[in-house]
C-alpha positions in Angstrom: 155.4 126.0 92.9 156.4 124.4 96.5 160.0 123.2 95.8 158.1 120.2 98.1 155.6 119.3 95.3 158.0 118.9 93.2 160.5 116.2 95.5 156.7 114.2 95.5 156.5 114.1 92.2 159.8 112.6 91.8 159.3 110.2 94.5 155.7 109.0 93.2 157.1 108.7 89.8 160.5 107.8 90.5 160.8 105.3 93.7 156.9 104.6 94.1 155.6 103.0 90.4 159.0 103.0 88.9 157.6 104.4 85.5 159.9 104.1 82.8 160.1 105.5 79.0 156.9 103.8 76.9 154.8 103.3 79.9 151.2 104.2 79.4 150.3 106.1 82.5 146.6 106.9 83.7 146.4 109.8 85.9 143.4 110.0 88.4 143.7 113.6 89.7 141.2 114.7 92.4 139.7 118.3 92.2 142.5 119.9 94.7 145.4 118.0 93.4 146.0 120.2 90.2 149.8 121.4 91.7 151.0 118.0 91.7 149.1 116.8 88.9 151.0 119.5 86.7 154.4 118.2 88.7 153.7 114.3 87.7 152.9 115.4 84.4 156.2 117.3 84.2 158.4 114.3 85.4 156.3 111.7 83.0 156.9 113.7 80.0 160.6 113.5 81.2 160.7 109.9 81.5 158.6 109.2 78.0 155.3 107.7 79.6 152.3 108.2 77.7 149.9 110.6 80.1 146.1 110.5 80.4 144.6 111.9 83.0 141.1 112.2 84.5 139.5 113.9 86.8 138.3 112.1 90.0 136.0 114.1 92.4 133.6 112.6 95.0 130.9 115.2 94.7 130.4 113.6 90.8 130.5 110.1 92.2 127.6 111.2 94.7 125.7 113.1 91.7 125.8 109.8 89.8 125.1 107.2 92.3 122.3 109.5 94.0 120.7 109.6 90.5 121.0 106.4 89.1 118.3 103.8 89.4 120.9 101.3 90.7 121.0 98.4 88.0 124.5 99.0 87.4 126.0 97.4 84.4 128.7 95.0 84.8 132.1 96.3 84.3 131.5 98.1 81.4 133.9 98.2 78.4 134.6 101.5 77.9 136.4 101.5 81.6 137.8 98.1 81.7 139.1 98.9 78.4 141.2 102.0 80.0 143.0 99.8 83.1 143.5 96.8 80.9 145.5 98.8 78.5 147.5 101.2 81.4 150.8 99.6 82.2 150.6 102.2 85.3 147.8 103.8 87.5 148.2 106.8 89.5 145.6 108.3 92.3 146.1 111.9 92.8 143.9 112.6 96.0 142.9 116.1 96.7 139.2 116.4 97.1 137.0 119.5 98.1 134.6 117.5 100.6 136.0 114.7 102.6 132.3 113.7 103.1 130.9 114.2 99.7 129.5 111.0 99.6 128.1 110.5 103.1 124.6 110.6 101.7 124.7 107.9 98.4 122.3 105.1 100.3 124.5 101.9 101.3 122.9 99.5 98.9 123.8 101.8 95.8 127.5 102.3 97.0 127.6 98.1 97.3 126.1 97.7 93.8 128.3 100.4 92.3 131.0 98.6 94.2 130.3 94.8 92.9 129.7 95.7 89.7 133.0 96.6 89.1 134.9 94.0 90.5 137.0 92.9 87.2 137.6 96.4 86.9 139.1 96.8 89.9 140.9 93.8 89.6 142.4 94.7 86.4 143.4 98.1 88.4 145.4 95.7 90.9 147.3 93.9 88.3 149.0 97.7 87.1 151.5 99.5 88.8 149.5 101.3 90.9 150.1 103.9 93.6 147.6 105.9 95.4 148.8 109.1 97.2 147.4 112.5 98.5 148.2 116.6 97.6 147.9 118.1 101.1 144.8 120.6 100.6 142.7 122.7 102.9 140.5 119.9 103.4 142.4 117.7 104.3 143.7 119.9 107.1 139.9 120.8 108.4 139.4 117.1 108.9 142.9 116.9 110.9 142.1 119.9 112.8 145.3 121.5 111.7 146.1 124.7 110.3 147.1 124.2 106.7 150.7 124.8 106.7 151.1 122.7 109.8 149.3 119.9 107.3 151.3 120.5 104.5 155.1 120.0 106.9 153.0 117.1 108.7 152.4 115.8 105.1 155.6 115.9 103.3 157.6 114.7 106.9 155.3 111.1 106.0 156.0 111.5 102.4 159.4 112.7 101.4 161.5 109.6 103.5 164.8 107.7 103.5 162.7 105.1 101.8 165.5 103.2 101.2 166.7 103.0 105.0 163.3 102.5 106.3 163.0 99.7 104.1 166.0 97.9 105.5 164.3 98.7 109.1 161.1 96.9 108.4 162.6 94.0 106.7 163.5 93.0 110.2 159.3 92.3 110.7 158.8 91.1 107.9 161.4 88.4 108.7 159.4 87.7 111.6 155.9 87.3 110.2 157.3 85.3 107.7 158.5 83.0 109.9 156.0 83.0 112.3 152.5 80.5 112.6 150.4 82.5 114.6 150.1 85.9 115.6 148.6 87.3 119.2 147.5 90.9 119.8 146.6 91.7 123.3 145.6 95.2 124.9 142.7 96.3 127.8 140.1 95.7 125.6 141.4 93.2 122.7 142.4 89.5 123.3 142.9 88.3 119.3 144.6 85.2 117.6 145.4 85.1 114.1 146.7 82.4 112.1 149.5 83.9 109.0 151.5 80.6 108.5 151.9 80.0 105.0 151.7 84.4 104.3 154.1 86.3 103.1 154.8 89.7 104.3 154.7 92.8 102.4 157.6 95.6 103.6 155.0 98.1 102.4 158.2 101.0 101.8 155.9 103.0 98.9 157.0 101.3 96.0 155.4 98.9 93.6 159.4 97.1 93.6 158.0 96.3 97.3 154.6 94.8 96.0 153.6 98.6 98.1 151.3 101.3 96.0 150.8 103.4 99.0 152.5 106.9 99.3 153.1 107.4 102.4 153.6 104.1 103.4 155.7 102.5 106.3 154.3 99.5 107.1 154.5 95.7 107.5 151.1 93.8 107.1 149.9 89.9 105.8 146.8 88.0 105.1 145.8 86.3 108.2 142.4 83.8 108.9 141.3 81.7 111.6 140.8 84.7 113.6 139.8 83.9 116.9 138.7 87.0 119.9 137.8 90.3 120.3 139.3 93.8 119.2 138.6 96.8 120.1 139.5 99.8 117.6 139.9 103.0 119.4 141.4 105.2 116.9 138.6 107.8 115.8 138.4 107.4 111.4 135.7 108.5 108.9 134.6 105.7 106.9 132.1 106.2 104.2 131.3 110.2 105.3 130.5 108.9 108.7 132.2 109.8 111.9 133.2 105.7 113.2 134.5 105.3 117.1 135.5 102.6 119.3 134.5 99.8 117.3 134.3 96.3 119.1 134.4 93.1 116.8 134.3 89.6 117.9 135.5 86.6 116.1 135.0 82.6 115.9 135.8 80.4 113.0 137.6 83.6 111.0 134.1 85.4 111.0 132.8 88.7 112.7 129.8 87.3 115.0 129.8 90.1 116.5 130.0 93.9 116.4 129.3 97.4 118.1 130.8 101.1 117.6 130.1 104.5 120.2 129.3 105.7 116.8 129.1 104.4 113.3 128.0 101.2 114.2 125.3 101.3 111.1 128.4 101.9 108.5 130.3 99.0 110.3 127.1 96.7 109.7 126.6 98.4 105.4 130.4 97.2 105.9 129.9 93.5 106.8 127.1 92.7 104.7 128.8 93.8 101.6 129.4 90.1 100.5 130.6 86.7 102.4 133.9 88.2 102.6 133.8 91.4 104.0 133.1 89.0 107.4 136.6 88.0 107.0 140.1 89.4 107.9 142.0 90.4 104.7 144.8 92.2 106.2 147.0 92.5 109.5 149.0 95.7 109.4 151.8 97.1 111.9 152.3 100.8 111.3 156.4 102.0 111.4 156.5 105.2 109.8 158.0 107.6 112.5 157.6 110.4 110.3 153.3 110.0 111.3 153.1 111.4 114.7 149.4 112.5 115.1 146.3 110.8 113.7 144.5 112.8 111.2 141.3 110.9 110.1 142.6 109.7 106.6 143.7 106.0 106.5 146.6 106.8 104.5 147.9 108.5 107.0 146.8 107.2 110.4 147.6 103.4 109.3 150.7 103.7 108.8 151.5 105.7 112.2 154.0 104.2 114.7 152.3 102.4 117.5 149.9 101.5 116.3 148.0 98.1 114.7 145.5 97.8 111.7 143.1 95.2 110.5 141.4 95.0 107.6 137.8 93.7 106.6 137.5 92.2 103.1 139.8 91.5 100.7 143.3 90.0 100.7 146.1 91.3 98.8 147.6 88.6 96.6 151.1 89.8 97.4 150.8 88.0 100.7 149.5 84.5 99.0 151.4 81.6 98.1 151.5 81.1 93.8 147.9 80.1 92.7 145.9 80.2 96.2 143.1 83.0 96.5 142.6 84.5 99.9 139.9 86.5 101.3 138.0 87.5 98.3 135.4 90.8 99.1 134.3 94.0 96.9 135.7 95.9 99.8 138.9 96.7 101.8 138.3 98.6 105.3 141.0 99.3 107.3 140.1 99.8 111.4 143.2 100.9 113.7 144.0 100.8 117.1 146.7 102.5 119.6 149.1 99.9 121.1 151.4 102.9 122.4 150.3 101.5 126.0 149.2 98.1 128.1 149.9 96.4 125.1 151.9 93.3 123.9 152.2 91.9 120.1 153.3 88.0 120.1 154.1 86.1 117.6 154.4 82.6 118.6 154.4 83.2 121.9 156.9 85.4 121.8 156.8 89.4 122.3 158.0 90.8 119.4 156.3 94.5 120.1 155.6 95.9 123.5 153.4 99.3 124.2 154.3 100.3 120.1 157.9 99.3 120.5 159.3 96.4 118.2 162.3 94.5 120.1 165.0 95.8 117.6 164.3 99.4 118.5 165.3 101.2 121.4 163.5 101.3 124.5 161.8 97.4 124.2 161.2 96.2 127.3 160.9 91.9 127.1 
């Protein structure tokens, strides 16, 4: 085995959920992530977690949604019955087919979707972490040759957590304090209101309120969104090929929207429920380690220079005790490049210039 699998194993175990003897651990391991499955397996049974894993693949998700008749029970027992009793939840990614659901019809992904809402609310409230096993299909979709993938990979994944954690407290600090934030580029003017938020320093641990892996960001809840933003970074959402998508805002809602391609996904998007109008999440990508995008949000949001907003829901890590943000059965991240002609304010004052924050090298005021 990859000595490499092995180091992100310990780091998903280890610094990322934090398991600890007794835990009871589900395992979701997609089709190509059987090497790293084995590896976590290995270091749970060193720890003295309880392990059960199952097997998550898209092309089974397509074969049951395409044949169901779409009256979806509501959160059914059996599987509400698994999260509620897991003190820890980890997402192996590894699948065959980075489209294999491109063709389940929009309406039966949203039922599927909003039938299990408690479900995936119960899923929240564990220590979850979601990561990836570089495979061969991954790669395809990054246009890489598969080694190249797998050093791209493991330079985002095996990090100084620790150190880039100190690094992004320095943002966080900022949004914390801050009222309003400002993100302005050639084709995006956009206000957003975060007073009251709390950041998240998103450093790949659940100690962080983070259950990404990579991870290397800072991001909020805002509302009262006010503009227009353009997202120019080229992403797959939902099996489809999405670019250039324009949104425009009044009163916190999109009342507008258009995409060179995609735009019908963007629209299945917004008309999931009242929410999915709505800004759950502002995101500012810091981890250096991400120098190319590669059509997989896990990757590509977290990419220095470069800005993220969410449709849908709000994490509760960024609300104060006992308020409820955006609520929304979905979560879709759009990016765009501010590596050039841009300027991030906060309070009127620059905090970021063309991707560079003002505490790194190279900001020019």
């Amino acid at each position: 085995m990859d000595e490499r699998v092995r180091e992100h194993a310990a780091v998903l175990v280890d610094w990322s959920a934090r398991v600890e003897a007794g835990d009871d651990v589900v395992c979701s391991v997609g089709p190509d992530a059987h090497e790293l499955a084995v590896a976590v397996a290995e270091k749970l049974g060193e720890r003295g977690a309880n392990l059960l894993a199952t097997y998550g693949s898209g092309e089974i998700t397509r074969a049951y949604l395409r044949a169901h008749d779409g009256e979806f029970d509501e959160n059914p027992a059996h599987e509400l019955a698994l999260v509620e009793n897991a003190d820890v939840y980890l997402s192996l990614g590894g699948g065959r087919n980075t489209s294999a659901t491109a063709d389940v019809p929009g309406e039966q992904r949203r039922s599927y979707n909003n039938a299990r809402s408690e479900i995936r609310e119960t899923r929240l409230g564990t220590r979850w972490v979601s990561t990836v096993h570089p495979t061969r299909s991954l790669a395809q979709q990054a246009n890489m040759a598969y080694e190249e993938y797998q050093a791209f990979a493991y330079d985002a994944i095996l990090r100084d957590w620790e150190a880039l954690a100190d690094e992004m407290a320095r943002l966080k600090e900022l949004l914390d304090d801050g009222s309003e934030v400002r993100l302005v580029s050639n084709d995006t003017d956009l206000t957003m209101q975060i007073e009251g938020r709390t950041a998240v320093n998103s450093a790949a641990s659940v100690a962080y309120d983070s259950h990404n892996l990579p991870s290397g960001e800072v991001f909020t809840a805002p509302y009262a969104t006010e503009g227009e933003v353009t997202f120019d970074v080229p992403m797959t959402l939902r099996g489809e090929s999405v670019r250039n998508v324009r949104l425009e805002f009044a009163d916190g809602e999109v009342v507008g929207y258009d995409a060179e391609a995609g735009e019908d996904v963007i629209g299945e998007i917004l008309e999931t429920d009242e929410g999915a109008r709505r800004l759950g999440e502002l995101g500012l990508g810091m981890n250096r380690g991400i120098d190319r995008y590669t059509d997989n949000i896990l990757f590509d949001e977290k990419m220095g220079d470069t800005v993220h907003l969410a449709l849908g829901r709000a994490y509760d890590a960024c609300l104060p005790d006992g308020e409820s943000g955006n609520e929304s059965a979905v979560h879709v991240d759009l990016i765009t490049d501010v590596s050039e002609d841009s300027r991030l304010e906060i309070d009127g004052e620059v905090v970021q210039r063309n991707g560079t924050f003002r505490f790194e090298d190279g900001f020019e005021a």
